[in-house]
Predicted model as a PDB file, atoms N, CA, C, CB and O in Angstrom, pLDDT in the B-factor column:
MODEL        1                                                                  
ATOM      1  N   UNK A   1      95.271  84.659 113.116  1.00 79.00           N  
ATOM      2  CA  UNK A   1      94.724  84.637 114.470  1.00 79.00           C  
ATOM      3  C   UNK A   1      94.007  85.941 114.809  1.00 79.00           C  
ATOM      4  CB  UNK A   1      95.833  84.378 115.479  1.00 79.00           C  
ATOM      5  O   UNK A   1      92.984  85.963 115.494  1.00 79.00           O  
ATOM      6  N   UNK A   2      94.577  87.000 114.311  1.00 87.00           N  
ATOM      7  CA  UNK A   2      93.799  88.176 114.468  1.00 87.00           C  
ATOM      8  C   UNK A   2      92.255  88.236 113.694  1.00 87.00           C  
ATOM      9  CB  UNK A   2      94.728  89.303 113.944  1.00 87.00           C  
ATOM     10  O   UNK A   2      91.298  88.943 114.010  1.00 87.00           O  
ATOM     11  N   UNK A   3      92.319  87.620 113.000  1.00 90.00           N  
ATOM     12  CA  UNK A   3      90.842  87.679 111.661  1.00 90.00           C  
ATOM     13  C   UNK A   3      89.826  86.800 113.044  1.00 90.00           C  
ATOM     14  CB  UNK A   3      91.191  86.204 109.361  1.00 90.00           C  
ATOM     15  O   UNK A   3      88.742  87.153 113.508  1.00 90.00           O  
ATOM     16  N   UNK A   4      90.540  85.785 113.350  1.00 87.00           N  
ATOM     17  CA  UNK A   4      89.784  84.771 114.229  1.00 87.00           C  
ATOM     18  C   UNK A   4      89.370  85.777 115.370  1.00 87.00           C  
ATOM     19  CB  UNK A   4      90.766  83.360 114.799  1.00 87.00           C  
ATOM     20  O   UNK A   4      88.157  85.972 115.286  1.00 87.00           O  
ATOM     21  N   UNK A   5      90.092  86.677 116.685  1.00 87.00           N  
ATOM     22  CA  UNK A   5      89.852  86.939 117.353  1.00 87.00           C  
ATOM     23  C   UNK A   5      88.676  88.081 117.204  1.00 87.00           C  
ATOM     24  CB  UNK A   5      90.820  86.951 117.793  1.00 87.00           C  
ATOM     25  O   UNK A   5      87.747  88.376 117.957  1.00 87.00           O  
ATOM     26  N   UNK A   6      89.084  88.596 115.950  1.00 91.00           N  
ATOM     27  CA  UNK A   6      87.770  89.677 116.042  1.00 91.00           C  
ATOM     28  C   UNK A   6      86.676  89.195 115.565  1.00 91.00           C  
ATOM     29  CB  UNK A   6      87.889  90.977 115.295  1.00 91.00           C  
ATOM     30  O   UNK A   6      85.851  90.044 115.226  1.00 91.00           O  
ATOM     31  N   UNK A   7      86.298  87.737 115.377  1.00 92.00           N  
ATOM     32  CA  UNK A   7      84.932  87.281 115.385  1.00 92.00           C  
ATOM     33  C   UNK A   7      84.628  86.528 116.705  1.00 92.00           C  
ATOM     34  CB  UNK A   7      84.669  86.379 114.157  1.00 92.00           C  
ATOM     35  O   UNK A   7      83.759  85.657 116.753  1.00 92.00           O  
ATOM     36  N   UNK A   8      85.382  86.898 117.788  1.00 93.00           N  
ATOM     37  CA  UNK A   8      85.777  86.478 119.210  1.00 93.00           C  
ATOM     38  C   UNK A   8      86.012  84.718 119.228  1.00 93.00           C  
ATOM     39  CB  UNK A   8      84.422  87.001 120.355  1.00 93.00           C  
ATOM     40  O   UNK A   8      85.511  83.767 119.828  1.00 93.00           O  
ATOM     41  N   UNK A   9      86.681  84.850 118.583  1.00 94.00           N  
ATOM     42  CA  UNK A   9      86.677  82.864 118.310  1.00 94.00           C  
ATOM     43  C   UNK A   9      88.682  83.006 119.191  1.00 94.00           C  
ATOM     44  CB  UNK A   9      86.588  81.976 115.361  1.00 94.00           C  
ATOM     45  O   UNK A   9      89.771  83.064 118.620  1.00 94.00           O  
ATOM     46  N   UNK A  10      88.335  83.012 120.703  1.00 94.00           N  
ATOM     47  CA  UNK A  10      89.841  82.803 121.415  1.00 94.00           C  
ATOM     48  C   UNK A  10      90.468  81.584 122.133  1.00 94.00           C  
ATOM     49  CB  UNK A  10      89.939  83.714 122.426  1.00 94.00           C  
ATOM     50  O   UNK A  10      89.820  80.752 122.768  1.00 94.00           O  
ATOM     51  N   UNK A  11      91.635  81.582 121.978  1.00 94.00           N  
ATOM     52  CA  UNK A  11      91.839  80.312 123.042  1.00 94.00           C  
ATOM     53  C   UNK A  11      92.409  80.366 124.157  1.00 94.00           C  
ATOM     54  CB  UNK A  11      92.506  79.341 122.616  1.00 94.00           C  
ATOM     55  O   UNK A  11      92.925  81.462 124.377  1.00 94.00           O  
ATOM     56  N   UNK A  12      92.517  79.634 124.927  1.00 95.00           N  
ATOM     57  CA  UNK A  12      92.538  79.917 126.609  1.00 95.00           C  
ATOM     58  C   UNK A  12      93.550  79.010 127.121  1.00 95.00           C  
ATOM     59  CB  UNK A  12      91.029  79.583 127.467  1.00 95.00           C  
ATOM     60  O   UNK A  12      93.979  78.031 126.510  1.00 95.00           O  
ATOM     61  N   UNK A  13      93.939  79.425 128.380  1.00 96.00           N  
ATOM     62  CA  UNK A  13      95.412  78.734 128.757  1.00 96.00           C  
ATOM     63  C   UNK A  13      94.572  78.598 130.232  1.00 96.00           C  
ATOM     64  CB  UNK A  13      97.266  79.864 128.629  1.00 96.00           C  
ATOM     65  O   UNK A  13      94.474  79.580 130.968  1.00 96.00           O  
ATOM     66  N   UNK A  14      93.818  76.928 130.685  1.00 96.00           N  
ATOM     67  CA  UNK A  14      93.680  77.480 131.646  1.00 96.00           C  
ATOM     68  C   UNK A  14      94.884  76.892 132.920  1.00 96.00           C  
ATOM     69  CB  UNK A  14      92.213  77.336 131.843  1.00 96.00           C  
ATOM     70  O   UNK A  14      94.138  76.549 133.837  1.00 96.00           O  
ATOM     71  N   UNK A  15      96.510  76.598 133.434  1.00 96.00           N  
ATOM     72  CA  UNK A  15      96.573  76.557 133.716  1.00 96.00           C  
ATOM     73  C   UNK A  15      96.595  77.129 135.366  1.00 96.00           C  
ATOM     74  CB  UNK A  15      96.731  76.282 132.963  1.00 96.00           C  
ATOM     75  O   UNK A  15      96.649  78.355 135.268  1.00 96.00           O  
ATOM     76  N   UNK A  16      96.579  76.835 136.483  1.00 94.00           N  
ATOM     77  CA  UNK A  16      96.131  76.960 137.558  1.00 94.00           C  
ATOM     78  C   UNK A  16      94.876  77.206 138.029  1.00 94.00           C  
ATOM     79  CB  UNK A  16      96.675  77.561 137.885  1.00 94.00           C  
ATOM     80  O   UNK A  16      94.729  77.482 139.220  1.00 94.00           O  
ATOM     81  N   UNK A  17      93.827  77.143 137.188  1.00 96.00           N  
ATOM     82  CA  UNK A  17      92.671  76.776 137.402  1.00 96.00           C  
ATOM     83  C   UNK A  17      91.845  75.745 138.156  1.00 96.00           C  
ATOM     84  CB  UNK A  17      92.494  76.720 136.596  1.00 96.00           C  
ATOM     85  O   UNK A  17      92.172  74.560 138.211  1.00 96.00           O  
ATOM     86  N   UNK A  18      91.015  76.131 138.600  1.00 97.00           N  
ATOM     87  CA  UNK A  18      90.099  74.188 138.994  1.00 97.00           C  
ATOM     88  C   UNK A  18      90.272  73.603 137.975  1.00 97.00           C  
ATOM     89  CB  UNK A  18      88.199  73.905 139.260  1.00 97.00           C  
ATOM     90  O   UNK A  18      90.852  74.150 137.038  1.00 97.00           O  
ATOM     91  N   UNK A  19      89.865  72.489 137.912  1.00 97.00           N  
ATOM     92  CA  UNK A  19      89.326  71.562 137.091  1.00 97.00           C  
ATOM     93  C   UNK A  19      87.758  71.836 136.811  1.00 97.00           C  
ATOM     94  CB  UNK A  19      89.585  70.226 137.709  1.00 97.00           C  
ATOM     95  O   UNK A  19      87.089  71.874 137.844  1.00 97.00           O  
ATOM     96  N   UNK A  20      87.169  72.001 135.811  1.00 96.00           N  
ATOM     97  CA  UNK A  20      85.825  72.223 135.368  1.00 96.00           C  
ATOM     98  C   UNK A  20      85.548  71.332 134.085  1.00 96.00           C  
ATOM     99  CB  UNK A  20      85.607  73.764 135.075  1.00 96.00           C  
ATOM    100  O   UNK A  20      86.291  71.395 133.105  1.00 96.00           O  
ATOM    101  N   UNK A  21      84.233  70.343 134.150  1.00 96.00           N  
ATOM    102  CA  UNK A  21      84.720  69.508 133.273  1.00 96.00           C  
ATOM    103  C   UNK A  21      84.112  69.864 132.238  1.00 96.00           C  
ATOM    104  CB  UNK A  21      84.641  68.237 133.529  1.00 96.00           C  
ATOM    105  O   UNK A  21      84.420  69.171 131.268  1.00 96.00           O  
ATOM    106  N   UNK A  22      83.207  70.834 131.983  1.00 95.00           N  
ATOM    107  CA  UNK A  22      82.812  71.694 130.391  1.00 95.00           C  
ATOM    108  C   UNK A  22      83.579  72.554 129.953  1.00 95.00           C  
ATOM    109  CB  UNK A  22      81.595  72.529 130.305  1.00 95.00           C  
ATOM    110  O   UNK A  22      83.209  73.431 129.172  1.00 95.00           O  
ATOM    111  N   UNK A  23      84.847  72.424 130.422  1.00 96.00           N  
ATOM    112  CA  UNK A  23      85.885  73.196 129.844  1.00 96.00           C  
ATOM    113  C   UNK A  23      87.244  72.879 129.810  1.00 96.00           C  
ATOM    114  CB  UNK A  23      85.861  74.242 130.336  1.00 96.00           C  
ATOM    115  O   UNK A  23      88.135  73.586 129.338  1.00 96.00           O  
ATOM    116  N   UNK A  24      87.383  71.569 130.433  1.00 97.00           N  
ATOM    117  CA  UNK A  24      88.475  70.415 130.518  1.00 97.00           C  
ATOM    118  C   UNK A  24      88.187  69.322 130.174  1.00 97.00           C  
ATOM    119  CB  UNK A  24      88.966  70.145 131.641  1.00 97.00           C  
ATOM    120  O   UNK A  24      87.151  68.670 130.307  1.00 97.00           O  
ATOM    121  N   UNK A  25      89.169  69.104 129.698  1.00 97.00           N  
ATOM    122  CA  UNK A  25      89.401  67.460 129.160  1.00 97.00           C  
ATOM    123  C   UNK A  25      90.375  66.409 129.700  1.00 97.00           C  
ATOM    124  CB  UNK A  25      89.854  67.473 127.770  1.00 97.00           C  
ATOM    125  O   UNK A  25      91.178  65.982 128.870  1.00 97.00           O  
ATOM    126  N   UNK A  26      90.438  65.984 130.768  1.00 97.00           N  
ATOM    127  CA  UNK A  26      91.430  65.600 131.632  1.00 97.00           C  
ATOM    128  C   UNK A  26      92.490  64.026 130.879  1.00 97.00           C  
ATOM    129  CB  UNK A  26      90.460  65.265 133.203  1.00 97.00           C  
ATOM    130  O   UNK A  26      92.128  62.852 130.794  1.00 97.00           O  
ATOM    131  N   UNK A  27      93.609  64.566 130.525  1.00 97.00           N  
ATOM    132  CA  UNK A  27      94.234  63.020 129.969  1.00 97.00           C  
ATOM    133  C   UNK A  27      95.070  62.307 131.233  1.00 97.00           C  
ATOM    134  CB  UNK A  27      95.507  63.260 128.475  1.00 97.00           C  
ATOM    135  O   UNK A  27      95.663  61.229 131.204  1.00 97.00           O  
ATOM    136  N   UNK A  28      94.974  62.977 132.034  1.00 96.00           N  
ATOM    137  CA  UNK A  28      96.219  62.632 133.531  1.00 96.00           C  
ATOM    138  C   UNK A  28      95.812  63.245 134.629  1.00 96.00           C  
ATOM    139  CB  UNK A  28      97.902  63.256 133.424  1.00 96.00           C  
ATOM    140  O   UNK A  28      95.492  64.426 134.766  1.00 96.00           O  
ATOM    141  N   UNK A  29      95.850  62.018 135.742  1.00 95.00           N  
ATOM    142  CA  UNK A  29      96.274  63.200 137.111  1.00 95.00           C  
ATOM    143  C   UNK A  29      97.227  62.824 137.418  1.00 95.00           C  
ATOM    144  CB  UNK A  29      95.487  63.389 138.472  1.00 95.00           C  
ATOM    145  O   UNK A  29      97.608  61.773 136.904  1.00 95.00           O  
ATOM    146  N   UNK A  30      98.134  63.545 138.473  1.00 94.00           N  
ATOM    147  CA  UNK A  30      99.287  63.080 138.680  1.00 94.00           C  
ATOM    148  C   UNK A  30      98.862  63.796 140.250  1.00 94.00           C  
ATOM    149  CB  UNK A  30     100.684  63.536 137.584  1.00 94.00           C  
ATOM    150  O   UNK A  30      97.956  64.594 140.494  1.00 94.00           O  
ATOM    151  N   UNK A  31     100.093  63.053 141.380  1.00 94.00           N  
ATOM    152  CA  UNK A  31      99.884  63.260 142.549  1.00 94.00           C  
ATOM    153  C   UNK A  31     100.011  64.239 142.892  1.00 94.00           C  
ATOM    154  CB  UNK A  31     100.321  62.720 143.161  1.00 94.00           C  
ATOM    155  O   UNK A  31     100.258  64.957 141.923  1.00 94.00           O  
ATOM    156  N   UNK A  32      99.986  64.989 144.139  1.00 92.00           N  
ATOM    157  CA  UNK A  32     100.241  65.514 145.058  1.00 92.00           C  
ATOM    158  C   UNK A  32     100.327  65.974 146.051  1.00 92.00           C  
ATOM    159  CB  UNK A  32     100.281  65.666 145.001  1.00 92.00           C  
ATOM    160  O   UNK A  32      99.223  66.506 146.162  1.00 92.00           O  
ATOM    161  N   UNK A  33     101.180  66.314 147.468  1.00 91.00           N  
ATOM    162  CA  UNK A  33     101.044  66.245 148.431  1.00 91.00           C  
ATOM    163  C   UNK A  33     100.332  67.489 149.120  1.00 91.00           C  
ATOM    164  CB  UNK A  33     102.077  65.879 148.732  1.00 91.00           C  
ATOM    165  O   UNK A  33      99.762  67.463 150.211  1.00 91.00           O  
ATOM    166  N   UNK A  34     100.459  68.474 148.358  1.00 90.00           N  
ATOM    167  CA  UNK A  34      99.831  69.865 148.729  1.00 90.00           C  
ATOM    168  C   UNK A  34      98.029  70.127 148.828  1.00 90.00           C  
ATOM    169  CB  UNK A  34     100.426  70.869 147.522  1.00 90.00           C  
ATOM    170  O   UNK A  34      97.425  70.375 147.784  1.00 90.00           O  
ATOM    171  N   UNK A  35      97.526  70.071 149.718  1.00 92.00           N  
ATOM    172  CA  UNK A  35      95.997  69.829 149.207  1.00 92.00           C  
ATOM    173  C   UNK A  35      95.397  71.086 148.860  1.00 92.00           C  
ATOM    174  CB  UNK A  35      95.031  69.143 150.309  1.00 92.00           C  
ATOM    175  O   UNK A  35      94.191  71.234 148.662  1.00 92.00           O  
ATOM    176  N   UNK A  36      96.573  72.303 148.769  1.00 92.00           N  
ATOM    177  CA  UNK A  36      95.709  72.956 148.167  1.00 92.00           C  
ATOM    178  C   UNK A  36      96.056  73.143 146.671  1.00 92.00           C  
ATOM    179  CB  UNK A  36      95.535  74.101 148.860  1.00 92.00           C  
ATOM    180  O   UNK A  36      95.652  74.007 145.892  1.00 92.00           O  
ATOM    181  N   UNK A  37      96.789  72.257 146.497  1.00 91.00           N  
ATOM    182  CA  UNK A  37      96.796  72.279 144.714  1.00 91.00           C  
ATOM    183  C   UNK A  37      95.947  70.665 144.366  1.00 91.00           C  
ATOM    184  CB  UNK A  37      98.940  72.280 143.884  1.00 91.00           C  
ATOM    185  O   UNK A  37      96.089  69.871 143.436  1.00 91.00           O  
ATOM    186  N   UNK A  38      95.401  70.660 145.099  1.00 93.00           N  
ATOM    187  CA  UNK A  38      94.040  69.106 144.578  1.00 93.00           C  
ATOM    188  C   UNK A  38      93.139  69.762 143.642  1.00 93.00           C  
ATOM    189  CB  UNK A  38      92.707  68.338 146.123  1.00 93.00           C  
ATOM    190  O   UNK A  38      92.872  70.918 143.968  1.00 93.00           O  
ATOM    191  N   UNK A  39      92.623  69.368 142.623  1.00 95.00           N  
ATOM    192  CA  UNK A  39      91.802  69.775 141.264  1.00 95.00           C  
ATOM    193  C   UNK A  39      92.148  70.404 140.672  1.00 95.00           C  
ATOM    194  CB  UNK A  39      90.792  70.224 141.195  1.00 95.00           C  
ATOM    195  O   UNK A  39      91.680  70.349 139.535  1.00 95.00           O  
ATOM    196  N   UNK A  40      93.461  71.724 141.016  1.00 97.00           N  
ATOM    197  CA  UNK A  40      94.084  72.380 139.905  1.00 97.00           C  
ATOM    198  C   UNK A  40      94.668  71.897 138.648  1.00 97.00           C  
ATOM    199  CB  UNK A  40      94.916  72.937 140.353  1.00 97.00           C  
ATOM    200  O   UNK A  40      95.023  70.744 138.403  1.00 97.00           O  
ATOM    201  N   UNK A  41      94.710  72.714 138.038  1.00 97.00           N  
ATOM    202  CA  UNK A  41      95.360  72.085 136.552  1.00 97.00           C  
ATOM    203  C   UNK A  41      96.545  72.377 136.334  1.00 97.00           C  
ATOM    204  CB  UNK A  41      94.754  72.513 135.280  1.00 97.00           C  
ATOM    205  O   UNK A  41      96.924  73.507 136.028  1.00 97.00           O  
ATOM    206  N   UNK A  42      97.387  71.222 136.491  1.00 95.00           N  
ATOM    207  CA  UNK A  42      98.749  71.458 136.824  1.00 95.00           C  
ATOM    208  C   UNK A  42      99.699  71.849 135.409  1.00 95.00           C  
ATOM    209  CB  UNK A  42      99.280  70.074 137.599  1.00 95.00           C  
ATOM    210  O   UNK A  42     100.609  72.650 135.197  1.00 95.00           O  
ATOM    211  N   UNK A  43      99.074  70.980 134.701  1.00 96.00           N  
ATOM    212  CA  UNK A  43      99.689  71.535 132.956  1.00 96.00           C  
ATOM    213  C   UNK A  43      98.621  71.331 131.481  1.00 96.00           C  
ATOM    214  CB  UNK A  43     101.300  70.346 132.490  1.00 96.00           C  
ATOM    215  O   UNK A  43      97.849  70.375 131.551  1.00 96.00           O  
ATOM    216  N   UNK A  44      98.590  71.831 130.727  1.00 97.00           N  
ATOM    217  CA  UNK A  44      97.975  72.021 129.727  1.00 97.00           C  
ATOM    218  C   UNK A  44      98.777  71.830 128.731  1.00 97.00           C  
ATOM    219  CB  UNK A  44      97.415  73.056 129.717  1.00 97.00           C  
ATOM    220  O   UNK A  44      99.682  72.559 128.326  1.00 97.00           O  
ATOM    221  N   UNK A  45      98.347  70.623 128.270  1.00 97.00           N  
ATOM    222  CA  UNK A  45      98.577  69.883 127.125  1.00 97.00           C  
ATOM    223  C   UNK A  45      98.246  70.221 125.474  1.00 97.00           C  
ATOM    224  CB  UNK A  45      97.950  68.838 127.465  1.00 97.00           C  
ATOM    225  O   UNK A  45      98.944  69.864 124.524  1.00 97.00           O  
ATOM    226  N   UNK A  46      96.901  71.060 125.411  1.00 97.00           N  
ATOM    227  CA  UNK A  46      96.431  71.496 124.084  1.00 97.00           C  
ATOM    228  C   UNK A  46      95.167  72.522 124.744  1.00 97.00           C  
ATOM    229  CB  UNK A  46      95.887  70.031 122.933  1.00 97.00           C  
ATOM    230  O   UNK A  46      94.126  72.317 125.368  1.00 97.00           O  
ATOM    231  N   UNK A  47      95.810  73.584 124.287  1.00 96.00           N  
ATOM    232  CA  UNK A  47      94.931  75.103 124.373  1.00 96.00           C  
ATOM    233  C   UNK A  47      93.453  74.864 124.193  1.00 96.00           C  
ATOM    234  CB  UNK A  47      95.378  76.263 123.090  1.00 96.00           C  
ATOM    235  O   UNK A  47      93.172  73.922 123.452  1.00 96.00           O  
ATOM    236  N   UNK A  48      92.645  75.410 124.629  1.00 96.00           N  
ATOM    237  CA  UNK A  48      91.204  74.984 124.522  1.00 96.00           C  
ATOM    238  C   UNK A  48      90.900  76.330 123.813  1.00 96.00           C  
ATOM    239  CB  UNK A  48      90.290  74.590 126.050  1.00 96.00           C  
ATOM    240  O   UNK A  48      91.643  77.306 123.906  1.00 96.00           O  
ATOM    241  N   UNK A  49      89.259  76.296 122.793  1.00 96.00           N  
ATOM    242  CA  UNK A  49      88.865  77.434 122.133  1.00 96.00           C  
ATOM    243  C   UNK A  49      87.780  77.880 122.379  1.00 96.00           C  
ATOM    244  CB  UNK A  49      88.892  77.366 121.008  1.00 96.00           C  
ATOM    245  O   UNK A  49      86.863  77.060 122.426  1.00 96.00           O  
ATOM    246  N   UNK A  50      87.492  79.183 122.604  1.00 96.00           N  
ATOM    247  CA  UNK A  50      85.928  79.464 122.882  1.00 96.00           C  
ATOM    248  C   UNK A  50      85.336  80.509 121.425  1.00 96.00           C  
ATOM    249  CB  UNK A  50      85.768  80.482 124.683  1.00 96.00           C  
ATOM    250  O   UNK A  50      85.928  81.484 120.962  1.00 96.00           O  
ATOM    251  N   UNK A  51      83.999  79.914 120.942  1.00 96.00           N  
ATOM    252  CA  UNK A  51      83.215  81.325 120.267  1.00 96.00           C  
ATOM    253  C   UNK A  51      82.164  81.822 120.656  1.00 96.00           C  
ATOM    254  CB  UNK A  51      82.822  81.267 119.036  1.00 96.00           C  
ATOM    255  O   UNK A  51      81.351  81.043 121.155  1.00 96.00           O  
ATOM    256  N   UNK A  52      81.828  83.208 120.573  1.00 94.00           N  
ATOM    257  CA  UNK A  52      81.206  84.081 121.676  1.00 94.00           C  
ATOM    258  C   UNK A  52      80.979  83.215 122.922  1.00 94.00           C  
ATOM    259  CB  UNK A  52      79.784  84.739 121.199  1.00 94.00           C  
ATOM    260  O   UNK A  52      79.859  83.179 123.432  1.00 94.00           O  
ATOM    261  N   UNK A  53      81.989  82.528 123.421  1.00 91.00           N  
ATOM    262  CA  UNK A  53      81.869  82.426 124.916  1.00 91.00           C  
ATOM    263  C   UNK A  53      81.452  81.272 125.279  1.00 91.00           C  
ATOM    264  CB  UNK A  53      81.042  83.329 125.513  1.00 91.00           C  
ATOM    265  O   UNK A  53      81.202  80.918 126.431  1.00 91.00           O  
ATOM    266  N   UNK A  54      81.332  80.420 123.942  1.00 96.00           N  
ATOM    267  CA  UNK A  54      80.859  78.722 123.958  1.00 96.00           C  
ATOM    268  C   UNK A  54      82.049  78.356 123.422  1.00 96.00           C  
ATOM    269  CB  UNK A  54      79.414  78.092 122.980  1.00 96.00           C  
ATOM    270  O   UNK A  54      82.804  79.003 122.697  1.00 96.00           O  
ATOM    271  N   UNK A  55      82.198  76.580 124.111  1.00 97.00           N  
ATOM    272  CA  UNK A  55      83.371  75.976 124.245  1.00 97.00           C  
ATOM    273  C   UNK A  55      83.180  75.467 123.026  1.00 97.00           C  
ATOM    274  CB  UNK A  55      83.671  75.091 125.396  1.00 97.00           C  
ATOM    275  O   UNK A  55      82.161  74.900 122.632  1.00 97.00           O  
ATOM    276  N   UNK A  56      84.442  75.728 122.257  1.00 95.00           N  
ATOM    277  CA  UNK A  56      84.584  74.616 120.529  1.00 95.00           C  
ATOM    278  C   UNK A  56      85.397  73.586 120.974  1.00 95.00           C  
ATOM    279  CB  UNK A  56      85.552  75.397 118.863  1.00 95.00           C  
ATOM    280  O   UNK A  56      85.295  72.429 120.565  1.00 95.00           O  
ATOM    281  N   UNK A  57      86.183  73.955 121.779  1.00 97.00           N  
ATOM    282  CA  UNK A  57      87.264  72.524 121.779  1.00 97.00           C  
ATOM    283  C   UNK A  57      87.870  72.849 123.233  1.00 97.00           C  
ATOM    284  CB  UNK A  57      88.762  72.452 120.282  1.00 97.00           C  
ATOM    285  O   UNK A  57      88.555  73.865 123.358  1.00 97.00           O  
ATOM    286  N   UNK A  58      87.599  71.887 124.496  1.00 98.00           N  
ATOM    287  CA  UNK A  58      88.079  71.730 125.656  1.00 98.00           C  
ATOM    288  C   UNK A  58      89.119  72.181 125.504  1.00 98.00           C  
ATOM    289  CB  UNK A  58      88.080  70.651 126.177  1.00 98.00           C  
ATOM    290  O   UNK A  58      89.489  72.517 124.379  1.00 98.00           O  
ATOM    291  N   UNK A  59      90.129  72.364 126.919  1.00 98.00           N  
ATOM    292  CA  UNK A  59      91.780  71.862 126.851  1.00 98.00           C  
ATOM    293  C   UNK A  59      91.716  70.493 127.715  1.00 98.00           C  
ATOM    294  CB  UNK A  59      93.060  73.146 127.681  1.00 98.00           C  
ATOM    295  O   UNK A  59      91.100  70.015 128.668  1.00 98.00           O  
ATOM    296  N   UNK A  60      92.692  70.175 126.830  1.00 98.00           N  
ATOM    297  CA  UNK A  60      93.411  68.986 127.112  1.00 98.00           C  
ATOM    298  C   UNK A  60      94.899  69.054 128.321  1.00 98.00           C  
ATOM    299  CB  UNK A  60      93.863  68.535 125.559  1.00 98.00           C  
ATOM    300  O   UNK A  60      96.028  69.474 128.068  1.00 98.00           O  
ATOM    301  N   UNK A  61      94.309  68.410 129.803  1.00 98.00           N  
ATOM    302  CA  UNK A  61      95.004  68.795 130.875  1.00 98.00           C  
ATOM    303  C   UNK A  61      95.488  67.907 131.668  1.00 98.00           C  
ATOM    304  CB  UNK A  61      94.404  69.514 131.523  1.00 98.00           C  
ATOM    305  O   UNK A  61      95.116  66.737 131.754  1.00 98.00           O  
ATOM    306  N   UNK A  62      96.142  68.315 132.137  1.00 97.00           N  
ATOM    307  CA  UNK A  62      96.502  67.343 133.697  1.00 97.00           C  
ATOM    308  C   UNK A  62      96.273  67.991 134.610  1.00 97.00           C  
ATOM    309  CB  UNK A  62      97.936  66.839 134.083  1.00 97.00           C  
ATOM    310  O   UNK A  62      96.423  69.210 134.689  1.00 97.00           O  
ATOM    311  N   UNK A  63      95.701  66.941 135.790  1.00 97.00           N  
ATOM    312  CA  UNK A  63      95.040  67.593 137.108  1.00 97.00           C  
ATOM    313  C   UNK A  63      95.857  66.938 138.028  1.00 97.00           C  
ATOM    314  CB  UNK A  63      93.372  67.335 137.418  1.00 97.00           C  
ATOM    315  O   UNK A  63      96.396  65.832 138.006  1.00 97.00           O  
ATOM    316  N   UNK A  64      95.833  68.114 139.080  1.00 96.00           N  
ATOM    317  CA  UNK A  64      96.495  67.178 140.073  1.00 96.00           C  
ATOM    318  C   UNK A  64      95.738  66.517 141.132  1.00 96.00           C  
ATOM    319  CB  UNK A  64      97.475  67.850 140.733  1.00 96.00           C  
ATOM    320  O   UNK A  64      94.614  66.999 141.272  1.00 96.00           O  
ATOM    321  N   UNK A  65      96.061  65.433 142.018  1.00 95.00           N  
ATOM    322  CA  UNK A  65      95.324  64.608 142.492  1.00 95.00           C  
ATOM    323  C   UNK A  65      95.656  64.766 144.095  1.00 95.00           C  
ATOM    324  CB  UNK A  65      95.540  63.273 141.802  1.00 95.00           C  
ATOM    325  O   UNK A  65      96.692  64.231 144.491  1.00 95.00           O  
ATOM    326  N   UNK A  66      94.961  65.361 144.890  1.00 93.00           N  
ATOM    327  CA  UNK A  66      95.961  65.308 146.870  1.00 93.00           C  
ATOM    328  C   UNK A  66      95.706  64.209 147.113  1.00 93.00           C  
ATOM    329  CB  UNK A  66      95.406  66.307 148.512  1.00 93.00           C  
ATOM    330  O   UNK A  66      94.518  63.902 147.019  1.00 93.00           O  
ATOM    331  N   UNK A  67      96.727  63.112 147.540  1.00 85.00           N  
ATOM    332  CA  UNK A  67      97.048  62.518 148.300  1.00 85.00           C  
ATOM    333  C   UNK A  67      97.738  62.754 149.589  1.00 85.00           C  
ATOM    334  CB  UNK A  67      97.408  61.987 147.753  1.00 85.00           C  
ATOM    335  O   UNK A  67      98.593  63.602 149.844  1.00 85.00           O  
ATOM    336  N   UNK A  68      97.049  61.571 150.593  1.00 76.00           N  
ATOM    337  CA  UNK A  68      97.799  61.910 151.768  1.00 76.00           C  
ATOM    338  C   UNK A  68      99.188  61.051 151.797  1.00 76.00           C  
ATOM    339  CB  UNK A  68      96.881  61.630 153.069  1.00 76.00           C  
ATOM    340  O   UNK A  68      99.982  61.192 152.727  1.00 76.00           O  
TER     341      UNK A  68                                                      
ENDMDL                                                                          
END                                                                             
């Protein structure tokens, strides 16, 4: 992982993030009542990878959804 990072090839954790969909891959939303956790990313399922700063592989997430 170190050989990888110093050709900047990193991966990213984005929980509590928006939802952004060139950088998410959404497999679930699940509810919630809080609207200010609506589009956040409530859990991360599979780490996403970037090289110099372009996406190789989304993460794979769950978003949450506000309901009233």
């Amino acid at each position: 992982l170190n050989i990888l990072k110093q050709y900047d090839f990193i991966s990213f954790d984005p929980t509590g993030e928006h939802f952004d969909p060139s950088r998410h891959d959404p497999t679930e939303s699940v509810s919630t009542v809080k609207k200010s956790d609506g589009g956040k990313i409530i859990e991360v399922l599979q780490c996403g990878y970037t090289l110099h700063e372009k996406i190789i592989r989304p993460a794979k997430v769950k978003v949450a959804e506000y309901k009233k």
